[in-house]
N, C-alpha and C positions, 0 to 999 in steps of 0.2 A: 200232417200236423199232429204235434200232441198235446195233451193236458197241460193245463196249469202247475199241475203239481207234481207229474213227469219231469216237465222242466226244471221247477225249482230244487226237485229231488236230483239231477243230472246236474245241476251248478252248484250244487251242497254238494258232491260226490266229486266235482270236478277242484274243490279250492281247498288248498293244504292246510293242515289246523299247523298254528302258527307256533314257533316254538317258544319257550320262557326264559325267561332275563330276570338281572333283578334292577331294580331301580329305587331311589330316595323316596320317600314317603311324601314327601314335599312337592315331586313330580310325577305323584301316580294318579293325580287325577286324571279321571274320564277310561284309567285302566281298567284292564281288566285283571281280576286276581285269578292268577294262574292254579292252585292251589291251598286247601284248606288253611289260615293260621290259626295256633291257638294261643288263649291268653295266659302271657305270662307270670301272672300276680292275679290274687285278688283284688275287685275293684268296688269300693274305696279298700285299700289294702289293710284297712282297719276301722272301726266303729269311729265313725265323725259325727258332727255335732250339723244340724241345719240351720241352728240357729243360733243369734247373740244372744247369750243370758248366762244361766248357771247352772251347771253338771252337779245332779244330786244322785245321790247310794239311796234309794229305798223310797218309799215316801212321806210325805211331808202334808201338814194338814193346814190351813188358813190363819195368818197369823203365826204362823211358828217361826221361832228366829234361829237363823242360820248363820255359822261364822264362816266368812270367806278365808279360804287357807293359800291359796295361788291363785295363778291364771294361766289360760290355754290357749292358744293361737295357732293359727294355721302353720303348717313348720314349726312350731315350739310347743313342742305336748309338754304337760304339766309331769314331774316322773318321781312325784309321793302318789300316793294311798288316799284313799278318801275314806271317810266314816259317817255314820251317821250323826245327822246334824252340823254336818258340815258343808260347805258348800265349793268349788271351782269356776273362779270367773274365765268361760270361756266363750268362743267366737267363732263363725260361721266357719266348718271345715278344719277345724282344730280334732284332734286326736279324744275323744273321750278318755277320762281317768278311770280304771277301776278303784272298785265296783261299780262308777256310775251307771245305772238303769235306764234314765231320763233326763231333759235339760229343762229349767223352769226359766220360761224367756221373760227379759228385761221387765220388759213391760207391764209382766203382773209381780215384779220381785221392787221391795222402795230397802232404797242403800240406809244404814243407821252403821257410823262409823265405821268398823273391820267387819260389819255382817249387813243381812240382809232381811226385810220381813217378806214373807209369803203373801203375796195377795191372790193368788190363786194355786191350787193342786195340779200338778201335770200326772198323768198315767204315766204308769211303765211305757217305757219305749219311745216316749213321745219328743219329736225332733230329733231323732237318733237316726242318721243311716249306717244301718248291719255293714259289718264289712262282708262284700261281697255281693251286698245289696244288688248291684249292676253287673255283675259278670263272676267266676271263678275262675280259679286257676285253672285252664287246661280247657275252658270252653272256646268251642270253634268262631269261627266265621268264615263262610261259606264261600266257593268261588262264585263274583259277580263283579260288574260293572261298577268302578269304584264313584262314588259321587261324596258329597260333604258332610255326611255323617258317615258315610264309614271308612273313610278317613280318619275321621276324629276317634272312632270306636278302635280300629286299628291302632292308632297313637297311643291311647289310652291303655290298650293290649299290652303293649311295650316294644313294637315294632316301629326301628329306626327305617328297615326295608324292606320291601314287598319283592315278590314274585309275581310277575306279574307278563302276559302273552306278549308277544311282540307286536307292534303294528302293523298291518298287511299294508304292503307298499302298493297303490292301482293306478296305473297310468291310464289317460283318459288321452283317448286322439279324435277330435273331432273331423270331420271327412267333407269335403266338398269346395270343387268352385266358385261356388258362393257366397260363402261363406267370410265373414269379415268380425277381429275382434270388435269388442263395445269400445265406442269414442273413435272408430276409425269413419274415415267417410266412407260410402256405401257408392261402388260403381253400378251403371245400369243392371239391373236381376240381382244384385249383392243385394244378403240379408245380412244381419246380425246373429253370430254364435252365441245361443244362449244355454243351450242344455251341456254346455260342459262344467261350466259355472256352476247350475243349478245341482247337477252331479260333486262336483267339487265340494259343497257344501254338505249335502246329505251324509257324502260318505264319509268326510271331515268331522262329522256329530256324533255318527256313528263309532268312531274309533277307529278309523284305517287313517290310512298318509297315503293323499291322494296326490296327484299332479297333472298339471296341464299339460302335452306334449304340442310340438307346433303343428297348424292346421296341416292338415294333409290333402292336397289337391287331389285330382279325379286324372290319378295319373298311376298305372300300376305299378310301375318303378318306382315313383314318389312314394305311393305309399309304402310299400313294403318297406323303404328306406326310413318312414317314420317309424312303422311298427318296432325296426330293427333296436330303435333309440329307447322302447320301452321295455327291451325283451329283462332288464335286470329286477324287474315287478315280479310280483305275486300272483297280479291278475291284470291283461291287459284288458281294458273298454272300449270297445268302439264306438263312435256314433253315428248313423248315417251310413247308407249302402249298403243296406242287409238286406235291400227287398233284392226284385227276380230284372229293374229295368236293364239297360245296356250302361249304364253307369252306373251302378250298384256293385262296385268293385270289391265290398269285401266279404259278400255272398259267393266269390270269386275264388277265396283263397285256398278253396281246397286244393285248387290248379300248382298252387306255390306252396303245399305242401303242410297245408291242414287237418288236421283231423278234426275232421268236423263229429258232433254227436249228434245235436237237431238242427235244424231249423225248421220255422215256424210254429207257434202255436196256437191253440185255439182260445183265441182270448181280443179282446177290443179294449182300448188301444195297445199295441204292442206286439200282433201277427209277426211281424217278420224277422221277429227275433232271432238269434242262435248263437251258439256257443261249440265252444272244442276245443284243440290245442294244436297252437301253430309256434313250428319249432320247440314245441317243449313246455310254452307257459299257457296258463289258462286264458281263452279271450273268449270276451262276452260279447256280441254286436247288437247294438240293441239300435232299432230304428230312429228316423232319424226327426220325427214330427215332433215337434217339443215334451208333450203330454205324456205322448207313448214313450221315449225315453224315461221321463222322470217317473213315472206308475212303472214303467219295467225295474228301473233301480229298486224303489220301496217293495215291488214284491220278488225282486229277486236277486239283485244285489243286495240288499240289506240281509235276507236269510241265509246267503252263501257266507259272507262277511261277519256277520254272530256264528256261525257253525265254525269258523278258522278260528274264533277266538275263544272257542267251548263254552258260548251260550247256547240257552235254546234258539231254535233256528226258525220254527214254524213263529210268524207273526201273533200276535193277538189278536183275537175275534173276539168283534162287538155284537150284541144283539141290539138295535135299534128300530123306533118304531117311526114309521113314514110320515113324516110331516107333509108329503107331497102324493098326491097318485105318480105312477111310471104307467108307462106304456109293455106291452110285452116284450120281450127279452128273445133275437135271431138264435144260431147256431151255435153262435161260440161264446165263453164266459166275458160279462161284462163289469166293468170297474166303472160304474157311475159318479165323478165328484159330487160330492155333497155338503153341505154346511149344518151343524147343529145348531138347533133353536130350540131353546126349551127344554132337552133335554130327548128332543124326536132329531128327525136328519131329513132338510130339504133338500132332494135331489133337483141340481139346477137343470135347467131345458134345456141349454146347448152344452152338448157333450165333442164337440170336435177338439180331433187329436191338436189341432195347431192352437186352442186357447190358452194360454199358459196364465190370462187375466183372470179365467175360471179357475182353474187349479191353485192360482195365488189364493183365491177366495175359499176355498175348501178345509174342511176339517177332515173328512173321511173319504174314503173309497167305497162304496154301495157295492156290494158283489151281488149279479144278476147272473144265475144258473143258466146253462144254456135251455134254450125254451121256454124261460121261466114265463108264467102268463102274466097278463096285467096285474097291480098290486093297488090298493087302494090306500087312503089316508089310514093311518092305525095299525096297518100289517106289519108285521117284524119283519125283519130283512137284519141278513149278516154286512158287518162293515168293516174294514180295516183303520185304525186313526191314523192319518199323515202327519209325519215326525214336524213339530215346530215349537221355534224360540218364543211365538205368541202362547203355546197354551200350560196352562197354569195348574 
């Protein structure tokens, strides 16, 4: 067996960083930007106004009467001269005139026919935004996961199209006679497939294009024949039949031409994990217990998967502090679900691989060192967060 981080370091090494395209700016959400852009303008591209009122040259003392000469509007700059004691009726996002310094808004300005009184002094600079306030010409933006502000930052840039990684294509085969889709009836020992779904989604959020491939019975000719349907992926998934029993067939496949790199590691839930390359493309088999699947994906599909899209790969680590005592910690690393309360992490009591009602219930993964001793309420512990549409 090996490490946690052997493994995840051999399936970061094992998945191809993905190449770059370009695509509409309009369909780059959830992309990732392949490469640096920079901006092509300054932004606002010129000194605007934030406010309705009046663009004045210099300043102005209480009571002093100001003649209105134009007016300014967003797309219609005013394009005379100002002087002092004069004034420019302008509007949010309009073009400042020169020399205007400052804008005296509405509200402290009373209209008397072609001009204006002052009811109050504005300072230099005041409701002016600087051109370039928000960006310059030529400043970057970084590669990263594109979400709704940088989108809009990009737009703003003046980028109609992005560069942007491809999507890793991951075919998912779930494995077993058993096995039955959701909504179908359930023959005697038939269960429901659920961890390919649950897979489906993760890596769907994550930014790959996942797919279902049909179940694949407990049959070595069938499967190989499913595998064959996925071989045009990035990264094939297994699920189910990684361990050591006599139907554990795709523990098997080194016989048909695998190259395998591990199996197993030392970690609870998710032991009989492995990975290698069969016929050429990368496949992961991750066991087949619901729990341990899906903690397999979040720690190791997801880091393989950011590393082919050239993010960073290693997860984020939380320090949090135990809402609960834990018991001591066996031989091998453990992934305790946990829930956050308060700001601590209640590690729940029943930790088996097959609850996926617990896992539903989870915020974090609790990482327990192998040996780790007993911990009490108040002790830090490291945690990973489980990716979800709930948190905020």
């Amino acid at each position: 067996m090996i490490s946690v981080q052997e493994a995840r370091d051999h399936l970061i090494a094992l998945m191809p960083t993905m190449p770059v395209e370009t695509v509409p700016i309009a369909k780059a959400s959830g992309r990732v930007l392949a490469a640096p852009i920079e901006a092509r303008h300054d932004q606002p591209p010129f000194a605007a106004s934030a406010m309705d009122g009046y663009a004045l040259a210099g300043p102005v003392e209480v009571g002093e009467r100001l003649t209105v000469i134009g007016e300014a509007a967003a797309g219609h700059p005013f394009d005379g001269r100002l002087a002092q004691g004069e004034a420019v009726r302008i509007f949010t996002g309009a073009p400042v005139p020169e020399p205007a310094d400052r804008v005296l808004i509405q509200e402290d300005a009373r209209g008397e026919g072609n001009g204006i009184e002052v009811l109050d002094a504005p300072r230099e600079g005041l409701h002016i935004r600087p051109a370039g306030g928000d960006f310059g010409r030529g400043d970057r933006m970084a590669p990263r996961r594109l979400g709704f502000a940088d989108l809009a930052l990009a737009a703003a840039m003046g980028h109609g199209d992005l560069p942007v990684r491809r999507r890793p294509r991951i075919s998912i085969l779930m494995t077993g006679d058993e096995l039955r889709h959701p909504g179908e009836t359930l023959p005697p020992g038939g269960i429901v497939a659920s961890n390919g779904y649950g897979l489906l989604a993760l890596l769907s959020n994550a930014g790959a294009l996942p797919r279902l491939l049909p179940i694949a019975p407990d049959d070595p000719k069938l499967l190989i024949a499913a595998l064959e349907t996925g071989l045009d992926a990035d990264l094939m998934v297994t699920i189910g039949g990684a361990s050591v029993g006599a139907h554990d067939l795709v523990a098997g496949l080194g016989r048909d031409g695998m190259d395998l790199v591990f199996h197993k590691v030392r970690m609870r839930p998710g032991k009989p994990l492995l990975a290698g390359r069969w016929r050429g493309t990368p496949l992961i088999g991750l066991p087949g217990n619901p729990v341990s699947a899906l903690v397999c994906g979040v720690i190791f599909l997801l880091p393989a998967l950011r590393a082919s899209l050239g993010l960073p790969a290693e997860p984020t680590m939380l320090d949090l502090r135990l809402a609960t005592p834990v018991r001591e910690n066996g031989p091998r690393e453990h992934y305790m679900r946990g829930r956050l309360v308060s700001g601590a992490v209640e590690v729940f009591d029943r930790q088996d691989s097959s609850l996926l009602s617990v896992l539903a219930d989870a915020d974090v993964l609790v990482i327990r060192p192998p040996n780790d001793p007993a911990r009490s309420i108040g002790d830090v512990v490291a945690a990973i967060a489980l990716p979800s549409v709930n948190r905020f």
